[in-house]
C-alpha positions as CSV (number, residue, x, y, z in Angstrom):
1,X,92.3,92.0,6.0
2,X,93.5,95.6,6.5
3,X,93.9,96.9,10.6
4,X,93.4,100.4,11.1
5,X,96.3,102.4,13.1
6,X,94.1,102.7,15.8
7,X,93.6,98.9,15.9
8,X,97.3,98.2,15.6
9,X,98.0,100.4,18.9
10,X,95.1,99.0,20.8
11,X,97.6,96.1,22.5
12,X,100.2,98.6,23.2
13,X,97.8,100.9,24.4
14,X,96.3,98.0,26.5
15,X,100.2,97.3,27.9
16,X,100.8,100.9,28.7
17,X,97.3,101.0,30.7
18,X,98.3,97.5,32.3
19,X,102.0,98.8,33.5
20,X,99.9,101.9,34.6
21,X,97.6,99.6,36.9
22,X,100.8,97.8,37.9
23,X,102.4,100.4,39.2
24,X,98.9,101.6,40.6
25,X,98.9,98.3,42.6
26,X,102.2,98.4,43.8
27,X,101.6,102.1,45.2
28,X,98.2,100.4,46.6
29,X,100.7,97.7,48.3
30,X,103.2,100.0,50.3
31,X,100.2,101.8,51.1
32,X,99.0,99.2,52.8
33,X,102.3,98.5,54.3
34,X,102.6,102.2,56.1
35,X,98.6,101.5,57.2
36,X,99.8,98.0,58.5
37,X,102.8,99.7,60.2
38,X,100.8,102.4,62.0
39,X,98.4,99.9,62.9
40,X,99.8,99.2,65.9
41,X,100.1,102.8,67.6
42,X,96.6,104.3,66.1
43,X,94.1,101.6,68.4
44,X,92.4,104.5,69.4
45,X,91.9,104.9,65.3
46,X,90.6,101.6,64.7
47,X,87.4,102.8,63.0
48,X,88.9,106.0,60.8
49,X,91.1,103.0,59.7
50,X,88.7,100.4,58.8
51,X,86.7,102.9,56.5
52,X,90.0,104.0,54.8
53,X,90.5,99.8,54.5
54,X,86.7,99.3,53.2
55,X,87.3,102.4,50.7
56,X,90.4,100.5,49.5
57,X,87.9,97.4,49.4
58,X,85.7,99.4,46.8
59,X,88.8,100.8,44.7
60,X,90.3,97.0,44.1
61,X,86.7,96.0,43.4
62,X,86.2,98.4,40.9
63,X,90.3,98.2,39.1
64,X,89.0,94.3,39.1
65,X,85.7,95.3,37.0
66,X,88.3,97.1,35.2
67,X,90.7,94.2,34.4
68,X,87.5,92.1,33.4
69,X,86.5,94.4,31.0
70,X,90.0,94.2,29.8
71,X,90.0,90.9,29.2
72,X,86.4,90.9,27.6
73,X,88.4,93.3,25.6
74,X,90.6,91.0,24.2
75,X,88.3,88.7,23.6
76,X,86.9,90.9,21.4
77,X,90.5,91.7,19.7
78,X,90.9,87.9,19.0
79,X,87.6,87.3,17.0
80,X,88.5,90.6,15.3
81,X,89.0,88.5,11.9
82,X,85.6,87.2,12.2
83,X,83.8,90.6,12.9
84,X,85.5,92.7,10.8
85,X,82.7,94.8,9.6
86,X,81.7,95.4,13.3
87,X,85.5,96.3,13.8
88,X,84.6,100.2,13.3
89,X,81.7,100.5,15.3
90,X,83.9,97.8,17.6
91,X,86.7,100.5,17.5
92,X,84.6,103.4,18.6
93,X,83.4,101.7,21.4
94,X,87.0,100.0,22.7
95,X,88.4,103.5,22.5
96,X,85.2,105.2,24.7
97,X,86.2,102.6,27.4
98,X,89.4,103.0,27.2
99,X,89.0,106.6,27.3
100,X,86.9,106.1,30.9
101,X,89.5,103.4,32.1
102,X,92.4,106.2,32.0
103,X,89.8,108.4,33.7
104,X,89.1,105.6,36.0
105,X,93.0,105.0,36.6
106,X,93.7,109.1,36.7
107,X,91.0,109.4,39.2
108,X,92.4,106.0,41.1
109,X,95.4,107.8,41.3
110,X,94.1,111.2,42.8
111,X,92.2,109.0,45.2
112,X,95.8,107.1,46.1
113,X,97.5,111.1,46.7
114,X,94.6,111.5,48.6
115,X,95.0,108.3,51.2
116,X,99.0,109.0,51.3
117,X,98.0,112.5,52.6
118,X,95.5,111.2,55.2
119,X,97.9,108.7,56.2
120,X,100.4,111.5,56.9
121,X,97.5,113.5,59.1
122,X,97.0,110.2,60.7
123,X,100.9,110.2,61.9
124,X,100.9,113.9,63.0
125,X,98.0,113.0,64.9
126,X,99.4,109.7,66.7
127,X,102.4,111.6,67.1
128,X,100.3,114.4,69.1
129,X,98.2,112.2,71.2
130,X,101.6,110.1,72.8
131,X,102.6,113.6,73.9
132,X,99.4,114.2,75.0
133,X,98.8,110.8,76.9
134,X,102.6,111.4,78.6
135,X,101.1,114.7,79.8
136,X,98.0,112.8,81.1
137,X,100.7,110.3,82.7
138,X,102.1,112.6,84.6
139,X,99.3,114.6,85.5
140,X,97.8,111.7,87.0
141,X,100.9,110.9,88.8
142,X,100.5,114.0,90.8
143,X,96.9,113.8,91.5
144,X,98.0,110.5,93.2
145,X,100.5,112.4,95.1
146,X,98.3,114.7,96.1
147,X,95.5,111.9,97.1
148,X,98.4,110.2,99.4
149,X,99.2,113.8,101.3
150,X,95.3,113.6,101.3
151,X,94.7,110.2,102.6
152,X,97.5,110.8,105.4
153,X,96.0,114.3,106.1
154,X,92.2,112.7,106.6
155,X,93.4,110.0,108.6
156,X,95.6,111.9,110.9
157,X,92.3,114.1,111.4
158,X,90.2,111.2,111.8
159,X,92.5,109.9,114.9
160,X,92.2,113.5,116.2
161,X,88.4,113.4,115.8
162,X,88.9,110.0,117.9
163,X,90.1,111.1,120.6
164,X,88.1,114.2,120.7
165,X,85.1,111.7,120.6
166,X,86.9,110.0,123.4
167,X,87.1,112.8,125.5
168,X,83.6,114.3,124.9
169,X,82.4,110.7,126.2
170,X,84.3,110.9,129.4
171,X,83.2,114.1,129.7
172,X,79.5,113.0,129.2
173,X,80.0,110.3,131.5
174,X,81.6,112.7,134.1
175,X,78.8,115.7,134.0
176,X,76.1,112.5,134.3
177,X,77.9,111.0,137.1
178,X,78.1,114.2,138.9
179,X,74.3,114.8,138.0
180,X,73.2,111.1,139.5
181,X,75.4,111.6,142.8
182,X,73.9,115.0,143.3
183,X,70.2,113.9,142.6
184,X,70.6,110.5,143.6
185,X,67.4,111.0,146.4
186,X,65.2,111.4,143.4
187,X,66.7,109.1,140.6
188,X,67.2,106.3,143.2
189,X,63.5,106.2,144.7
190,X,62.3,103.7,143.5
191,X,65.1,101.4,145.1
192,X,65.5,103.1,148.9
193,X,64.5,105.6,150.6
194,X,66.2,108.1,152.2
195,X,69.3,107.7,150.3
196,X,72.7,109.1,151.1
197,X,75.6,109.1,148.5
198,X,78.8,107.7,150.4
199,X,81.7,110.3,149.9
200,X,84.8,108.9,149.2
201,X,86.1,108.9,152.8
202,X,83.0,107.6,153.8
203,X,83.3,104.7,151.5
204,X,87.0,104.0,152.0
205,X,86.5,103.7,155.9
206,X,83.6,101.1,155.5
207,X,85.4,99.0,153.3
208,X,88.7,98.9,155.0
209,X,86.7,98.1,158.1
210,X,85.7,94.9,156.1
211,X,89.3,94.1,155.2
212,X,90.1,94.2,158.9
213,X,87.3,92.1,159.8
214,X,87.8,89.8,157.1
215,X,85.5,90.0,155.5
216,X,87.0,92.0,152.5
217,X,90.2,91.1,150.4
218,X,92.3,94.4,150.0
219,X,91.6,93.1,146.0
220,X,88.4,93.3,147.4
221,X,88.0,96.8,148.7
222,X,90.0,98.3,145.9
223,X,87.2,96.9,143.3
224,X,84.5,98.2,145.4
225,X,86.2,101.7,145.8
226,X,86.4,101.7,142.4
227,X,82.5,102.1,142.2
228,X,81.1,105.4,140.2
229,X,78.5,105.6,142.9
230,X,77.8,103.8,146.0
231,X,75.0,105.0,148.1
232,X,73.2,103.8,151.3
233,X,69.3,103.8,151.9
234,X,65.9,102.4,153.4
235,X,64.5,99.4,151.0
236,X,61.4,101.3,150.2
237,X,58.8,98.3,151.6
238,X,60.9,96.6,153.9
239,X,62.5,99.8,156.0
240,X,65.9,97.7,155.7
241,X,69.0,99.1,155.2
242,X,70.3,98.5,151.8
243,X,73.4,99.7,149.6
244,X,73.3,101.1,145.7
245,X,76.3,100.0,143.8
246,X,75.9,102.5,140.8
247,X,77.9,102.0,137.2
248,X,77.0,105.0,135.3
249,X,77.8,105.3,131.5
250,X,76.1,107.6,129.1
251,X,75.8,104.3,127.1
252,X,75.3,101.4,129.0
253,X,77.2,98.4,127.7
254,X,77.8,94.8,128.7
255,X,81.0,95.5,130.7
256,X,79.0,98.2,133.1
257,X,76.5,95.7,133.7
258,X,79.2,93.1,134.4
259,X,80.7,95.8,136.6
260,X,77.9,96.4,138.7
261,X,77.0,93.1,139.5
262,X,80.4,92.0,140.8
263,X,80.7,95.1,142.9
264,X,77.7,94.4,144.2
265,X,78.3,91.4,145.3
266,X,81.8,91.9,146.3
267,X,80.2,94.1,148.6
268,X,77.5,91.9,150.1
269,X,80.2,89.9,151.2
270,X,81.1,92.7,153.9
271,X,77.7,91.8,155.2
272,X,75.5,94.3,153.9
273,X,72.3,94.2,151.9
274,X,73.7,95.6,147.8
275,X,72.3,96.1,144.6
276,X,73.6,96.4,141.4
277,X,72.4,99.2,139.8
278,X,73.5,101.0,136.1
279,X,72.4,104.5,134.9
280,X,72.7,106.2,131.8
281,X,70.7,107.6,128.7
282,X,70.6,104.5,127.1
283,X,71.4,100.8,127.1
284,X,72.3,98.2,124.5
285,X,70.2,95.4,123.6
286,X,72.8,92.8,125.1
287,X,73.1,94.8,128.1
288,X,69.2,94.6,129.2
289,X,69.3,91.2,128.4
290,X,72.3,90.6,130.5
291,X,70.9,92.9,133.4
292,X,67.8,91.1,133.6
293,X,70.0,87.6,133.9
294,X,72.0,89.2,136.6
295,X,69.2,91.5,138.6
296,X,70.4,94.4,138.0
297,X,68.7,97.5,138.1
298,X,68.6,100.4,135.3
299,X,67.9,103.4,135.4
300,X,67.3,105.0,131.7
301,X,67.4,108.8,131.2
302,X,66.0,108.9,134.7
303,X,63.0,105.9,134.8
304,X,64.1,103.2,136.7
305,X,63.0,99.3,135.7
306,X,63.2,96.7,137.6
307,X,65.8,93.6,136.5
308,X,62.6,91.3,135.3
309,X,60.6,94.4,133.7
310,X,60.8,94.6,130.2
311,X,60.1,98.1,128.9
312,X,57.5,98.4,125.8
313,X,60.1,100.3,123.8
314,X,63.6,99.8,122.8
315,X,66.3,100.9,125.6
316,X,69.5,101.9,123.9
């Protein structure tokens, strides 16, 4: 049998075309070696990647369509003796599919330009965001900075505004002190009659004529002087003499109930008739509770209740 030319060149033809998708491959390979290498500093680029990866996926898929038509190809070449009278029309068809394989190949390579070019974007780019994440790092180093000047500024303030709160609460306490002693008559009526605010002189002079009777500790007296208010009146039933020991706090707490009560007592022990009495504008929870355990009077924003009464509405 006679072989055209064109049949003769077919196998070197088919070697050149292989070498070509060699050398194809081994581009494809140190691609994927630079990919692999920048894998590691483009995280942030995971998905851009993964489509350039399933992209590649496609490519190989379709150069191995390619290679299997190859081989059909020879195949084809080895039962060439059998079908020899096909072999024209055989011919024309090998050569149109070789003819698209070397436009598949040219346009495999065009893609392959095409993925080294991203790739060198892709470096440009992860070589602008470290710079830019370094800026970030030291921006956010400052705003820390400034936060700790911040933090120290606001609490530095919030000790000031402690104190201040401090102040304004002695104050309070002073200016409602000063208002019970000087309207005691009509805060106080409910527990005496004909009340009369001991001065401080008056006060001193009856306790330290306890101590000298014995019947006050100078421990004693010094608690009793201690006293916001002490005042002396007629028990409002009885006509008997009685004494108001007085603990005034704009808040009433558990230590100025405690307070009055032992001052109180302390001075019952001079031989006079005393009750412990608190005033303010309001009273804790634990206090009332306590008061009423230890009979002591309150006197809230000006109503007074008795030790067992228990007021239809909260106190503090």
């Amino acid at each position: 049998m006679l072989l055209t030319d064109e049949l003769l060149s077919l196998p070197q033809i088919v070697r050149d075309l292989t070498r070509a998708i060699e050398a194809l491959v081994e581009a494809q390979r140190r691609t994927e070696e630079r990919v692999g290498r920048l894998g590691d500093r483009v995280e942030r680029l995971e998905e851009i990647v993964t489509a350039l990866a399933e992209a590649q996926r496609r490519t190989e898929e379709r150069v191995g369509r390619l290679e299997d038509r190859v081989e059909r190809l020879e195949d084809r070449m080895e039962r060439v003796e059998e079908i020899v009278r096909a072999l024209a029309e055989a011919q024309r068809h090998a050569e149109e599919r070789l003819a698209r394989l070397e436009e598949t190949v040219a346009a495999l390579a065009e893609a392959q330009r095409h993925v080294e070019k991203r790739v060198a974007r892709l470096e440009e780019i992860v070589a602008t965001l470290s710079a830019e994440v370094a800026a970030l790092a030291q921006a956010q180093q400052r705003a820390e900075q400034q936060i700790a000047v911040l933090a120290a500024s606001v609490d530095a303030l919030t000790r000031r505004m402690d104190a201040i709160s401090q102040d304004v609460a002695r104050l309070k306490g002073f200016q409602l002190q000063y208002q019970y002693e000087r309207h005691a008559p009509a805060y106080f009526r409910a527990l005496a009659r004909k009340i009369h605010v001991l001065s401080a002189e008056e006060l001193s002079a009856f306790v330290e004529g306890a101590v000298e009777d014995g019947k006050l500790t100078d421990s004693d007296a010094d608690e009793i002087i201690r006293a916001d208010i002490v005042a002396r009146g007629r028990h409002p039933e009885e006509g008997s003499e009685i004494y108001l020991v007085i603990e005034v706090s704009w808040g009433i707490g558990l230590s100025d109930v405690e307070r009055a009560a032992r001052r109180a007592l302390l001075l019952s022990h001079a031989g006079v008739r005393a009750i412990p009495v608190v005033a303010g504008e309001g009273i804790t929870e634990e206090a009332a509770h306590l008061a009423r355990q230890l009979s002591v009077w309150r006197v809230i924003d000006g109503r007074a209740i008795p030790p067992m009464e228990f007021p239809p509405t909260a106190e503090a």
